[in-house]
C-alpha atoms as an extended CHARMM CRD file, in Angstrom:
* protein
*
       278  EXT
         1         1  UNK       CA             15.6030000000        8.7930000000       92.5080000000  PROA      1               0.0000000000
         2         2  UNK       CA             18.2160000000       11.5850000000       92.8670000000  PROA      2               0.0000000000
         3         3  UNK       CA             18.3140000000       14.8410000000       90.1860000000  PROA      3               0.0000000000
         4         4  UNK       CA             21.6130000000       13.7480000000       89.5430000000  PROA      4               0.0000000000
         5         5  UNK       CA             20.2010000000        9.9860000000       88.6730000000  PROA      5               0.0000000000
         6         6  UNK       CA             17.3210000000       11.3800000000       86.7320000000  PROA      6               0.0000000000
         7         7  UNK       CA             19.8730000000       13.8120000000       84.9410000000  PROA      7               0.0000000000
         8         8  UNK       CA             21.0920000000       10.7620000000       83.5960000000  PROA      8               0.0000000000
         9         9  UNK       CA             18.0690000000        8.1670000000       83.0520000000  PROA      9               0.0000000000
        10        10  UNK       CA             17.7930000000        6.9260000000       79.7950000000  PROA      10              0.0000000000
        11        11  UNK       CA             15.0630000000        8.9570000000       78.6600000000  PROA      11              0.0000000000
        12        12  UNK       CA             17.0710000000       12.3100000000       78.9220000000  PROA      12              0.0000000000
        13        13  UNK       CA             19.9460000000       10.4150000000       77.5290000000  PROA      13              0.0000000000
        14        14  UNK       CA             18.1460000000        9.5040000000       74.5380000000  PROA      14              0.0000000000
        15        15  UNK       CA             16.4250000000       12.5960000000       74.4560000000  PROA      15              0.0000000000
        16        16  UNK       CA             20.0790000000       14.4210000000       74.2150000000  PROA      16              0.0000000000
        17        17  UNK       CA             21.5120000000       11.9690000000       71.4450000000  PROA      17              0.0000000000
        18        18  UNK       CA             17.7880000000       12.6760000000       69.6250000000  PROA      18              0.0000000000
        19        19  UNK       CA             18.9410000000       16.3620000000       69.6440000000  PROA      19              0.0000000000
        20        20  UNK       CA             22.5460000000       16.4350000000       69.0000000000  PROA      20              0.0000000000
        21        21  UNK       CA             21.8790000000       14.3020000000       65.9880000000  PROA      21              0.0000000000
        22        22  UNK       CA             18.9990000000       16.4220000000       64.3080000000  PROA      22              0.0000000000
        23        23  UNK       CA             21.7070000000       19.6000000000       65.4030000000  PROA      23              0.0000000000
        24        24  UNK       CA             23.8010000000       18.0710000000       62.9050000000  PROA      24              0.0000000000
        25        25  UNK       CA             21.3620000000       17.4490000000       60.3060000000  PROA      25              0.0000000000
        26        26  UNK       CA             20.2280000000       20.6320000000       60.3230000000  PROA      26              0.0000000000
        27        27  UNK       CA             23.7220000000       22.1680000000       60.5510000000  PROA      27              0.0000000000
        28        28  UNK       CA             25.1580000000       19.7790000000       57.7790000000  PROA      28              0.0000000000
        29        29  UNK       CA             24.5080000000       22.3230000000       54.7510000000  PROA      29              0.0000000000
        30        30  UNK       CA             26.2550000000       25.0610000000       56.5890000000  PROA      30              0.0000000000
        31        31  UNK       CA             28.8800000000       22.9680000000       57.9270000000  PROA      31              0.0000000000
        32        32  UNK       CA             29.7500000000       21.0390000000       54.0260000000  PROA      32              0.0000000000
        33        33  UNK       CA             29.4180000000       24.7590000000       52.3960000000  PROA      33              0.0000000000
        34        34  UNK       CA             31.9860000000       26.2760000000       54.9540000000  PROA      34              0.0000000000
        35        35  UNK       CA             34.2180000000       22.7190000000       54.1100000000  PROA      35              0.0000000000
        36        36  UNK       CA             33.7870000000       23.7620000000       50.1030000000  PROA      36              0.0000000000
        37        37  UNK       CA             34.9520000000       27.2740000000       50.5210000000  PROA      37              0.0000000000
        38        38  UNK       CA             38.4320000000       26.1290000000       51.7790000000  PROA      38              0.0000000000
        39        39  UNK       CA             38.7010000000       23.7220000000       48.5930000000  PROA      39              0.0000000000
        40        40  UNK       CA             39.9120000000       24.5420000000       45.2190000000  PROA      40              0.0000000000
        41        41  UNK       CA             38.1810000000       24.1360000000       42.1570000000  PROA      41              0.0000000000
        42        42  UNK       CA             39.3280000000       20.6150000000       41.4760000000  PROA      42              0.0000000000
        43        43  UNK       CA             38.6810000000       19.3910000000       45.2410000000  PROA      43              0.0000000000
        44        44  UNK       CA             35.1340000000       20.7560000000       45.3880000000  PROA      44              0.0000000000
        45        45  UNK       CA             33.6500000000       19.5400000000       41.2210000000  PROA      45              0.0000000000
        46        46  UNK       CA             34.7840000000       15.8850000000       42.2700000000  PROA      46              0.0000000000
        47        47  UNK       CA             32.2350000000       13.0140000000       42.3760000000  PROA      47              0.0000000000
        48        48  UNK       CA             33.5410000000       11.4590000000       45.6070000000  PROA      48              0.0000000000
        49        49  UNK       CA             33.7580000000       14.1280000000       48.2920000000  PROA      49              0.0000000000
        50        50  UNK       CA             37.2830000000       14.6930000000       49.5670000000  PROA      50              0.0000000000
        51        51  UNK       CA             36.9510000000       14.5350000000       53.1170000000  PROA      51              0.0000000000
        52        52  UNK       CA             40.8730000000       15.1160000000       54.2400000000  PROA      52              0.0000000000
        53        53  UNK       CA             42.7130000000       18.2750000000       51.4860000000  PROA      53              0.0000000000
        54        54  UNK       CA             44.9250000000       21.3570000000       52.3450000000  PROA      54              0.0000000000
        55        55  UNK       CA             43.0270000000       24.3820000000       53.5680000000  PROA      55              0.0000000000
        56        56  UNK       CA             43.4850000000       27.1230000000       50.7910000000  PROA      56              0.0000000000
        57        57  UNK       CA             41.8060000000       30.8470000000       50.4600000000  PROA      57              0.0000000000
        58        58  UNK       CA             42.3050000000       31.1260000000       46.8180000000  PROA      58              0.0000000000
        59        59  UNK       CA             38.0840000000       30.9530000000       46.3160000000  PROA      59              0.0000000000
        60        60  UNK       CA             38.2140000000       33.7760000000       48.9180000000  PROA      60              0.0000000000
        61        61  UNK       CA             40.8170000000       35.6010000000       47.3530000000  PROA      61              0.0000000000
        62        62  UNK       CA             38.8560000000       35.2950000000       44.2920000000  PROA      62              0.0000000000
        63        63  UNK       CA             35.1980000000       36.2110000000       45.6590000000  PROA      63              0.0000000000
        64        64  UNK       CA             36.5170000000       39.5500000000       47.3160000000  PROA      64              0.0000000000
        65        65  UNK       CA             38.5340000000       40.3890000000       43.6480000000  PROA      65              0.0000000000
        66        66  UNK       CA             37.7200000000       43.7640000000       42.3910000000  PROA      66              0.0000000000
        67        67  UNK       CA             35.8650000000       41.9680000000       39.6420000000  PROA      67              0.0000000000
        68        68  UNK       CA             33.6590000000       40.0490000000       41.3850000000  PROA      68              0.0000000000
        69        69  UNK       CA             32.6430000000       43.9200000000       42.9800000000  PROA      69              0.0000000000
        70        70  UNK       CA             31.3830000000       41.7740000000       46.5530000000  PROA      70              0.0000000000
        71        71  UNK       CA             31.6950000000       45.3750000000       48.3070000000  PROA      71              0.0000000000
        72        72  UNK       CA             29.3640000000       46.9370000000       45.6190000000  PROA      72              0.0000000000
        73        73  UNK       CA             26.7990000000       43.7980000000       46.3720000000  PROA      73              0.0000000000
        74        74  UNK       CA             27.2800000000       43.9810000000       50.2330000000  PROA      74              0.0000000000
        75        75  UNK       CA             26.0590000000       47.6630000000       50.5480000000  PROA      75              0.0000000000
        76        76  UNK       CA             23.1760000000       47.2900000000       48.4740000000  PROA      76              0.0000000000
        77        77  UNK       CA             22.1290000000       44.0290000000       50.9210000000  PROA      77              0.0000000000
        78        78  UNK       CA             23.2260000000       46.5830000000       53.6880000000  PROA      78              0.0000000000
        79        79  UNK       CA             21.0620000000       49.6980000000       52.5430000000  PROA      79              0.0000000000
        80        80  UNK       CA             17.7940000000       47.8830000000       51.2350000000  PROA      80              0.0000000000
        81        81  UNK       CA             17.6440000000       45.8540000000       54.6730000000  PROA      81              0.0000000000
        82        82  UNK       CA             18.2930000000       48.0320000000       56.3430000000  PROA      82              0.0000000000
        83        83  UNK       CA             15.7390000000       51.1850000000       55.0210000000  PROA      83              0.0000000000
        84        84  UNK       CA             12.9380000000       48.3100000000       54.5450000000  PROA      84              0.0000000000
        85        85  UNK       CA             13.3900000000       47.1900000000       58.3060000000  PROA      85              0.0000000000
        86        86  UNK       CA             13.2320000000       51.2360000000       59.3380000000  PROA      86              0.0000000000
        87        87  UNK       CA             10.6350000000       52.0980000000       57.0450000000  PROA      87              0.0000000000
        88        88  UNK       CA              8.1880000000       48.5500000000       57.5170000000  PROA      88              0.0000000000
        89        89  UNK       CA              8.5970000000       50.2070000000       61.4540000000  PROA      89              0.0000000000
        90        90  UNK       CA              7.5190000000       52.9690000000       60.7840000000  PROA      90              0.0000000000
        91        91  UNK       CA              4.3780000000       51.8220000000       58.8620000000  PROA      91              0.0000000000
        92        92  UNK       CA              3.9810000000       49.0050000000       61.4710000000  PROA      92              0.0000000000
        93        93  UNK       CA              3.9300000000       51.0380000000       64.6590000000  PROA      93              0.0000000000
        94        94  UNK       CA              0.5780000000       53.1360000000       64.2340000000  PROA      94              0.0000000000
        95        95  UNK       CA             -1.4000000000       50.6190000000       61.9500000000  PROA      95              0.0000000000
        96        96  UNK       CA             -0.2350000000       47.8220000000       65.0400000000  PROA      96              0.0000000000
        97        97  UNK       CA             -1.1330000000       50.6380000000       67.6380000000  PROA      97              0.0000000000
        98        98  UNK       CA             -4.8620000000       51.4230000000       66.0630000000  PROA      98              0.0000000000
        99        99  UNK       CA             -5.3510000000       47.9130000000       65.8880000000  PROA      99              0.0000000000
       100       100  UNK       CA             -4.5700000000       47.1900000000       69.2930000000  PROA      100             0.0000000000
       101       101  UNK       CA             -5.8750000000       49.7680000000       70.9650000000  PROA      101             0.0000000000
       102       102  UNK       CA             -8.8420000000       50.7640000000       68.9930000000  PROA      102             0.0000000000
       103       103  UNK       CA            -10.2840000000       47.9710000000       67.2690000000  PROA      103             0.0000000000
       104       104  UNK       CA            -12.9300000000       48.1200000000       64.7830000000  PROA      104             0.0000000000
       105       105  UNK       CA            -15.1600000000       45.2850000000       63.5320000000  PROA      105             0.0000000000
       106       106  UNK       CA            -12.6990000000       45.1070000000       60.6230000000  PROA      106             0.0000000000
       107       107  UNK       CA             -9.7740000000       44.7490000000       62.2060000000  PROA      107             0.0000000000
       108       108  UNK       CA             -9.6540000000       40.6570000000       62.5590000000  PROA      108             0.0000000000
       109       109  UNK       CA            -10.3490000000       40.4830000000       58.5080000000  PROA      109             0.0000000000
       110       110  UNK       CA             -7.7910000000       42.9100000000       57.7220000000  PROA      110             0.0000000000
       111       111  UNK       CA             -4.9740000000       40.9270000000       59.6240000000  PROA      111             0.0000000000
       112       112  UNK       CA             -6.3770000000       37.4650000000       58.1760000000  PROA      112             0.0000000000
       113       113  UNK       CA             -6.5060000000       39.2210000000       54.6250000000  PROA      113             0.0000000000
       114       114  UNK       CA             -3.0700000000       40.8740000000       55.4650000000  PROA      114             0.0000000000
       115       115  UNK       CA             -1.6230000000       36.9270000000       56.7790000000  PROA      115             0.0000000000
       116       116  UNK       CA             -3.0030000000       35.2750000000       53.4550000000  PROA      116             0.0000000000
       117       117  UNK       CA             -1.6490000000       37.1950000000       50.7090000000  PROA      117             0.0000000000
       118       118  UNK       CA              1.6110000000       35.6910000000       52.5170000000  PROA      118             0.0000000000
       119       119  UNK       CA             -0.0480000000       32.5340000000       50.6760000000  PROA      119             0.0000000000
       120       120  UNK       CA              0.4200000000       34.0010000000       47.4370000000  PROA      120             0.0000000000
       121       121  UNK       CA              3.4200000000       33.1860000000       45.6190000000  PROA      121             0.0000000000
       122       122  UNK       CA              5.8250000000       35.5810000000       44.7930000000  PROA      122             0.0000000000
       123       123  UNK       CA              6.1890000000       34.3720000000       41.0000000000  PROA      123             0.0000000000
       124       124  UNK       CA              2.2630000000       34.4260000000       40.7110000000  PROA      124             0.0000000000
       125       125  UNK       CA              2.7870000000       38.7540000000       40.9770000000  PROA      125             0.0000000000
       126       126  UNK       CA              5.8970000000       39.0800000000       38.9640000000  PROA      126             0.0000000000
       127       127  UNK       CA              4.8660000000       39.9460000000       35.8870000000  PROA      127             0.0000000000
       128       128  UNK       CA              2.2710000000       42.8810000000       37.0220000000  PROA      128             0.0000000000
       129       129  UNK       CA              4.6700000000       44.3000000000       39.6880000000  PROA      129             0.0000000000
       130       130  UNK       CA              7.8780000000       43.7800000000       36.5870000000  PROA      130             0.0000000000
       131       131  UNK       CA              5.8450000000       45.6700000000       34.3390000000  PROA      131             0.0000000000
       132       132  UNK       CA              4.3960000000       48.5480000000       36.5790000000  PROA      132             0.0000000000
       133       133  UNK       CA              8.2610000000       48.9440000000       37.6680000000  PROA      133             0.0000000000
       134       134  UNK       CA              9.2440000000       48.7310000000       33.8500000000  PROA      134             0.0000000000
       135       135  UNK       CA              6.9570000000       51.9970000000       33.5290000000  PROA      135             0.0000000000
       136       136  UNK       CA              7.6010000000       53.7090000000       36.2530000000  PROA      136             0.0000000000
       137       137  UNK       CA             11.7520000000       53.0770000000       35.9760000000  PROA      137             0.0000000000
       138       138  UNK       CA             12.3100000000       51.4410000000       39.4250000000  PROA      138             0.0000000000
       139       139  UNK       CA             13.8470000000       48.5320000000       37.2170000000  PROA      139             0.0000000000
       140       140  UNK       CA             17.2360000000       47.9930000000       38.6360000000  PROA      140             0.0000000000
       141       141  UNK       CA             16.7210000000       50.6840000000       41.3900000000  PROA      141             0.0000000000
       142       142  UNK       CA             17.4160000000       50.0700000000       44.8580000000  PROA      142             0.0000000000
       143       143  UNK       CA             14.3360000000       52.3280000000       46.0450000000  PROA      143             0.0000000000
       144       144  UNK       CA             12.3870000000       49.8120000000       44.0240000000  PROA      144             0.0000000000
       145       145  UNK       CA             13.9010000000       47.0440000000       45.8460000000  PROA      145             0.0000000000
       146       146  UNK       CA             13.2180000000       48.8830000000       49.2000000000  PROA      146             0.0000000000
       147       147  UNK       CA              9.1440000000       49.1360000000       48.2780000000  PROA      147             0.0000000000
       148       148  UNK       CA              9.2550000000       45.5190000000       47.5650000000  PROA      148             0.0000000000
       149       149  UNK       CA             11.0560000000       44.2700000000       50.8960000000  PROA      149             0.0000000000
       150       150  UNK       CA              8.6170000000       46.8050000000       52.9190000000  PROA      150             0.0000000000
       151       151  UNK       CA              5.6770000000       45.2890000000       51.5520000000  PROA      151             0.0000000000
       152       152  UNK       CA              7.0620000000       41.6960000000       51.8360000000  PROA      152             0.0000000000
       153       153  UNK       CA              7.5780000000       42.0810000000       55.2780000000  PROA      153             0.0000000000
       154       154  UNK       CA              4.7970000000       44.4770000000       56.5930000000  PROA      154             0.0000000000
       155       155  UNK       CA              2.3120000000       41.4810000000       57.1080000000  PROA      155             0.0000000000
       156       156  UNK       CA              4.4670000000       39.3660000000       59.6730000000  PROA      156             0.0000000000
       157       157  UNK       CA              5.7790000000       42.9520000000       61.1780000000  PROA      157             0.0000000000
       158       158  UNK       CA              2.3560000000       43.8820000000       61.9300000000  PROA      158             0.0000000000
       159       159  UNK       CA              1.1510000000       40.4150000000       63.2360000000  PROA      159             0.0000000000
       160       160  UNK       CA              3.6190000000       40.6470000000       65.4650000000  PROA      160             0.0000000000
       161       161  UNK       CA              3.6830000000       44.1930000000       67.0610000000  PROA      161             0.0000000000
       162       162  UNK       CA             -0.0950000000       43.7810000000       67.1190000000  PROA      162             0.0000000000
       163       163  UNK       CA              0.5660000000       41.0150000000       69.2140000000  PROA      163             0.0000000000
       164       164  UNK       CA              3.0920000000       42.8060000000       71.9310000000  PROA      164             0.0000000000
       165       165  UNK       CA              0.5990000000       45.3800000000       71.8880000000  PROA      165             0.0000000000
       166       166  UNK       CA             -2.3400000000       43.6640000000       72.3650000000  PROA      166             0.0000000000
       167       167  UNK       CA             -0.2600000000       41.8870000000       75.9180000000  PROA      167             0.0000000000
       168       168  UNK       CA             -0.1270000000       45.6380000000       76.9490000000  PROA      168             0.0000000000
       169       169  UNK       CA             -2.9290000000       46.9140000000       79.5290000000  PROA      169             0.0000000000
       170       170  UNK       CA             -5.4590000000       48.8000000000       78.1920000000  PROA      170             0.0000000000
       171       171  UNK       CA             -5.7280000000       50.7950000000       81.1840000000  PROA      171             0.0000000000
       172       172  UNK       CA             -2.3800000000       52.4760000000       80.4860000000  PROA      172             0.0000000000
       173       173  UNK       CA             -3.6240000000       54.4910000000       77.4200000000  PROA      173             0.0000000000
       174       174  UNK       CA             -6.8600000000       55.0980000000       79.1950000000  PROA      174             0.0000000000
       175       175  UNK       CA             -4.7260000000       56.8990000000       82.2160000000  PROA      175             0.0000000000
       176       176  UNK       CA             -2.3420000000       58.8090000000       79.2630000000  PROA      176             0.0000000000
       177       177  UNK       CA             -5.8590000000       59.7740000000       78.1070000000  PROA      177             0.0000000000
       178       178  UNK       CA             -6.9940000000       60.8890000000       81.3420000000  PROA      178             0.0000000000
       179       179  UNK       CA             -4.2570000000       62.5560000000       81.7840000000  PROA      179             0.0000000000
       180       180  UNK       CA             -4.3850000000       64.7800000000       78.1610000000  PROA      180             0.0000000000
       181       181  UNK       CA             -2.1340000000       62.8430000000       76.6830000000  PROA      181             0.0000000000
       182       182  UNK       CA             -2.5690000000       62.6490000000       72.9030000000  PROA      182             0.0000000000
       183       183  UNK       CA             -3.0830000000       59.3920000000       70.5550000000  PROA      183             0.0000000000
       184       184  UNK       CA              0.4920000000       60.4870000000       69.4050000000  PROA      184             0.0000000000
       185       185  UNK       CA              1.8000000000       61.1410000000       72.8910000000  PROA      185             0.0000000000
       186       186  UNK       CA              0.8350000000       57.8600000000       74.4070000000  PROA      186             0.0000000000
       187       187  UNK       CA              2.2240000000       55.9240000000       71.6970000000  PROA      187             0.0000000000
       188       188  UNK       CA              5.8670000000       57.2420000000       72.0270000000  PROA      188             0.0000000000
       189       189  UNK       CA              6.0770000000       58.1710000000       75.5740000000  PROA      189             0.0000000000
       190       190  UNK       CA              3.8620000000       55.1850000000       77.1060000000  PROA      190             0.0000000000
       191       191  UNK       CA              3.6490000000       52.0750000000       74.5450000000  PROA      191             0.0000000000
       192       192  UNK       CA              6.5260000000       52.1100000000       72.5130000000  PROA      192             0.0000000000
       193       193  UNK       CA              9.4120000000       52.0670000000       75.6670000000  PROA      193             0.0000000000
       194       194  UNK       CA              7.1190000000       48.9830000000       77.2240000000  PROA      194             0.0000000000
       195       195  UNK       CA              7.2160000000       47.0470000000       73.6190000000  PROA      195             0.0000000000
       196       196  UNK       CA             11.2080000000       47.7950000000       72.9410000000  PROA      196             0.0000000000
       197       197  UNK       CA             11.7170000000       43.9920000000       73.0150000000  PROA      197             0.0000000000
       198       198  UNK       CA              9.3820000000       43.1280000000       71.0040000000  PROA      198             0.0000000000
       199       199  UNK       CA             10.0860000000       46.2520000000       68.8030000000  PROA      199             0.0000000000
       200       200  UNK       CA             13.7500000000       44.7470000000       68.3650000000  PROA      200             0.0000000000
       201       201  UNK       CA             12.8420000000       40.9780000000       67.8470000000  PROA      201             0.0000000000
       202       202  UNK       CA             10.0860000000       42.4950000000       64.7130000000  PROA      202             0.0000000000
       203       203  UNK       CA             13.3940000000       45.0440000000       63.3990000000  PROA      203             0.0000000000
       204       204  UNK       CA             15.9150000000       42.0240000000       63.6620000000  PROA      204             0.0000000000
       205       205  UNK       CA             13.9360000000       39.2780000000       61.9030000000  PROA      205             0.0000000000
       206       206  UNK       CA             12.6180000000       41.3710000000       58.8320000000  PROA      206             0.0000000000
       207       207  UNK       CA             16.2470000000       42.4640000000       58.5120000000  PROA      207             0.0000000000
       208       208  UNK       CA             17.3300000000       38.9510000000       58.1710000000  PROA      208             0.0000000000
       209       209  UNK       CA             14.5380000000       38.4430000000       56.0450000000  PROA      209             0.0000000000
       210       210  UNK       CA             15.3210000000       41.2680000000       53.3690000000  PROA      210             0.0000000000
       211       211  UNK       CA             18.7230000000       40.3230000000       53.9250000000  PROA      211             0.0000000000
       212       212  UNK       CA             18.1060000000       36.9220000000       52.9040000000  PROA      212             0.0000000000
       213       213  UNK       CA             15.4870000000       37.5010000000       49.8900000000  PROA      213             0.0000000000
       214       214  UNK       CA             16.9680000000       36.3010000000       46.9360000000  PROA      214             0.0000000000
       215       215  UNK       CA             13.8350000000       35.7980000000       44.2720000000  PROA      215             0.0000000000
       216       216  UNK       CA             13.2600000000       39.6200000000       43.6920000000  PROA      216             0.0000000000
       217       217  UNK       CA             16.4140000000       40.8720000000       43.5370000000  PROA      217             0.0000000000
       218       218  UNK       CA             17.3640000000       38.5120000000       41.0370000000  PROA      218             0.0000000000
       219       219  UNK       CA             14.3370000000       39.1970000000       38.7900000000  PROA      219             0.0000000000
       220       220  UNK       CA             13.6620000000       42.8790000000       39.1220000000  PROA      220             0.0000000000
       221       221  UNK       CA             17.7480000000       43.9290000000       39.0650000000  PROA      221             0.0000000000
       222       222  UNK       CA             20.8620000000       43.9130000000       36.8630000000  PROA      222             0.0000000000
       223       223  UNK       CA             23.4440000000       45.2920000000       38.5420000000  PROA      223             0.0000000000
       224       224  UNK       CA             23.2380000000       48.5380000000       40.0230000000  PROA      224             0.0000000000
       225       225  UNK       CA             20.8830000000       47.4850000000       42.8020000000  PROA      225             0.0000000000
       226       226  UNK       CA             21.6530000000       43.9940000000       42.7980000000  PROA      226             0.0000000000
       227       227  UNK       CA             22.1480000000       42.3460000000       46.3370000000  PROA      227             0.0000000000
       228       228  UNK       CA             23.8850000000       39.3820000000       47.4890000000  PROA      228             0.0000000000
       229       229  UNK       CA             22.3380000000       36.5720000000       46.6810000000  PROA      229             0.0000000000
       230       230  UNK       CA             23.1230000000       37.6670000000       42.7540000000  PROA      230             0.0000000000
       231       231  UNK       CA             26.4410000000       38.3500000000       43.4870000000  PROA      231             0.0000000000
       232       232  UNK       CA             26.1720000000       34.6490000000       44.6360000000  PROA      232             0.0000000000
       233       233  UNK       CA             24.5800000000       33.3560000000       41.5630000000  PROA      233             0.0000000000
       234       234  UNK       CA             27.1650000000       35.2010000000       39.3690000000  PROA      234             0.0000000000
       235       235  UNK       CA             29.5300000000       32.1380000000       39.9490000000  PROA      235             0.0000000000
       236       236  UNK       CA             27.2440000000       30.1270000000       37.5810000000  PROA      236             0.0000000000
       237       237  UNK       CA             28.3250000000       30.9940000000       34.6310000000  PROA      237             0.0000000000
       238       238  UNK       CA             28.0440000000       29.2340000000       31.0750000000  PROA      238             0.0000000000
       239       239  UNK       CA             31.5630000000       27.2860000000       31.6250000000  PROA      239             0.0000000000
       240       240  UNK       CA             30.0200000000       25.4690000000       34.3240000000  PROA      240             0.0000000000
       241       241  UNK       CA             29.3690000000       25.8830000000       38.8200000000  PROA      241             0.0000000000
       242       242  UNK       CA             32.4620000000       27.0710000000       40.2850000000  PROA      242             0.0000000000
       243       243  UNK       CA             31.2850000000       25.5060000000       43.2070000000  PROA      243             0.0000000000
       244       244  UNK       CA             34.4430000000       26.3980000000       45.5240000000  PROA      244             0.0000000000
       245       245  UNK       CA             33.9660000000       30.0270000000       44.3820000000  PROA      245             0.0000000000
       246       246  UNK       CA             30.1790000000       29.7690000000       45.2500000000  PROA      246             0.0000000000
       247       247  UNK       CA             30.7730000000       28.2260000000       48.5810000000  PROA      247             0.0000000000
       248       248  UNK       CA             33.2430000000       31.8150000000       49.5350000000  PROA      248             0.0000000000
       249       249  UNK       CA             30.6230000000       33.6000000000       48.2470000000  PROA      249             0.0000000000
       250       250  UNK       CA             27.8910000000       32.2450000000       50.4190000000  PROA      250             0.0000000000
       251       251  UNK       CA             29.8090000000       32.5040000000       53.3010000000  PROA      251             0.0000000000
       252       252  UNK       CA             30.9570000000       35.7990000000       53.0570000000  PROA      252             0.0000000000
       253       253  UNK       CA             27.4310000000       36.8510000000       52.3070000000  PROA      253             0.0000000000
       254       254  UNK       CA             25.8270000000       35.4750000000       55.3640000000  PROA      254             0.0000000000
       255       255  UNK       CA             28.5860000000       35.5830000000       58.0190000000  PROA      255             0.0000000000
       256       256  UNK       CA             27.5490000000       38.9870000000       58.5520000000  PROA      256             0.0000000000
       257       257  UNK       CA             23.8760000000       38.4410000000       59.3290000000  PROA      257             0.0000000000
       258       258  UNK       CA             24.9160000000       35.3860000000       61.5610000000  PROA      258             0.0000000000
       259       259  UNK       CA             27.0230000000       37.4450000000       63.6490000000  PROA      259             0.0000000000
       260       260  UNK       CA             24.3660000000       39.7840000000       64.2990000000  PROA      260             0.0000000000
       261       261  UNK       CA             22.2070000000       36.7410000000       65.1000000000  PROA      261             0.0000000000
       262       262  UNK       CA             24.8200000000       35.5030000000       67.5570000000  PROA      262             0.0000000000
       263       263  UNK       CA             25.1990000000       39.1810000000       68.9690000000  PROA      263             0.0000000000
       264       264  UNK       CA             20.8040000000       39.8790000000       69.1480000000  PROA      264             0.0000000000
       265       265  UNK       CA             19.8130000000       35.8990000000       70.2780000000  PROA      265             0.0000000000
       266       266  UNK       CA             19.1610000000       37.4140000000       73.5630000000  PROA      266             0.0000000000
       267       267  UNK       CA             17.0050000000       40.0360000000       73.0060000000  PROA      267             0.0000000000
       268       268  UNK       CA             15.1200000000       38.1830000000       69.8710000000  PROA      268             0.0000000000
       269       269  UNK       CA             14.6680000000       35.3550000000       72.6610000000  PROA      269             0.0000000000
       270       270  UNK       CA             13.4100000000       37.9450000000       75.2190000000  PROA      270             0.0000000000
       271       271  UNK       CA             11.4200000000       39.8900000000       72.3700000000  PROA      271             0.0000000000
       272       272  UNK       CA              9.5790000000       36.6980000000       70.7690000000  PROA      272             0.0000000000
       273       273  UNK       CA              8.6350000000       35.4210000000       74.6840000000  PROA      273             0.0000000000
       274       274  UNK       CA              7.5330000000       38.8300000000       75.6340000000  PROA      274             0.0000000000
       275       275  UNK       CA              4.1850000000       39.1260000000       76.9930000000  PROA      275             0.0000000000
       276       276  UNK       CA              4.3780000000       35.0090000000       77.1060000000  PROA      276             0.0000000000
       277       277  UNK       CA              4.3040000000       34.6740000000       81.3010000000  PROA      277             0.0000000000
       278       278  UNK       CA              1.6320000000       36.8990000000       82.8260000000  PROA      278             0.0000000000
């Protein structure tokens, strides 16, 4: 049988249709909340779904309104993603490194321990982590915020630097050594530049993550340091769902970290498969 023929067989055809169809079952949400946005009010609360109605901005026009304050919303998602991502880094780097490269008969408890309190729930720690903030005024603070994404994140960030690390040879910090180079020295100048991918591919997906985080920032904010996904919710209101308005929201709030997606796939792809083919 030719490539071309087995291209073609019926497997591979069946195969394709297999994907294309759970595409579009997984893409559905997205695809009916980007139809909603372009409704009105009226189009989007009916019972049977309009499938054919005149494009309109108006919920757009409405979600970027000075009142709605979506620019005020979009920096704090900006600024606490973005410090959490830098700062979780910076934590993650030498407690990955030591790990790595000097392991201690501790060290595969501490990253269990460290991969189970993932387990725990974040509502099951609210009210000791709402009341130590309540004390300590980081109520409503985006600093606050910042401490909570870092320490959301740190587990997975560490897992997975620990893991590009562990893919490096050891016998390139035991030459830096030989050489006189520091513990210090051979991180930046001889680890670090060999784990960039994997470096980026960590950054990128606790950025998304802290970008998408929605339970504390609801809970432990009013307004000042409130992030996106209240500036979402704020279109629920005690008249009813504005469900047009909510749709414009959405989509302005994640269009940006989509495009960075679309911009990064590459080198999340080549970070994630790094250290993969030996």
């Amino acid at each position: 049988m030719s490539a071309q023929a087995k291209r073609f067989s019926g497997a591979n055809i069946a195969f394709g249709v297999l994907g294309w169809a759970v595409a579009l079952l997984m893409f559905l949400p997205l695809i009916w909340l980007l139809v909603t946005a372009f409704k009105t009010e009226a189009e989007a609360f009916t019972v049977t779904p309009q499938l054919f109605f005149e494009p309109t901005l108006d919920s757009f026009k409405a979600a970027l309104a000075q009142g709605a304050g979506y620019w005020h919303y979009a920096w704090n998602s900006v600024f606490t993603a973005l410090a959490s991502t830098v700062i979780g880094l910076m934590l993650t780097v030498p407690a990955a490194y030591a790990m790595a490269f000097y392991p201690s008969k501790r060290t595969d408890f501490t990253l269990v321990w460290m991969v189970s309190t993932k387990f725990i729930p974040a509502v099951g720690v609210l009210v000791p982590i709402f009341l130590v903030y309540k004390t300590i005024g980081l109520l409503d603070n985006v600093w606050g915020l910042i401490a909570l994404y870092t320490a959301m994140n740190l587990p997975i960030m560490i897992w997975m630097v620990y893991s590009y690390f562990r893919d490096i040879p050891k016998d390139l910090v035991e030459a830096a050594n030989i050489d006189g180079a520091s513990m210090g020295q051979t991180m930046l100048k001889v680890i670090l530049p060999l784990a960039t991918p994997g470096l980026a591919s960590t950054g990128l997906l606790a950025l998304i993550l802290a970008w998408n985080e929605s339970f504390w920032s609801i809970t432990m904010t009013n307004y000042q340091a409130s992030t996106l996904p209240v500036y979402i919710a704020s279109f629920k209101s005690a008249e009813g769902m504005f469900w047009a308005k909510m749709s414009a929201a959405s989509v302005l709030s994640i269009a940006p970290i989509i495009v960075l997606g679309w911009f990064a796939q590459r080198q999340m792809v080549r970070g994630l498969t790094f250290g993969a083919v030996k």
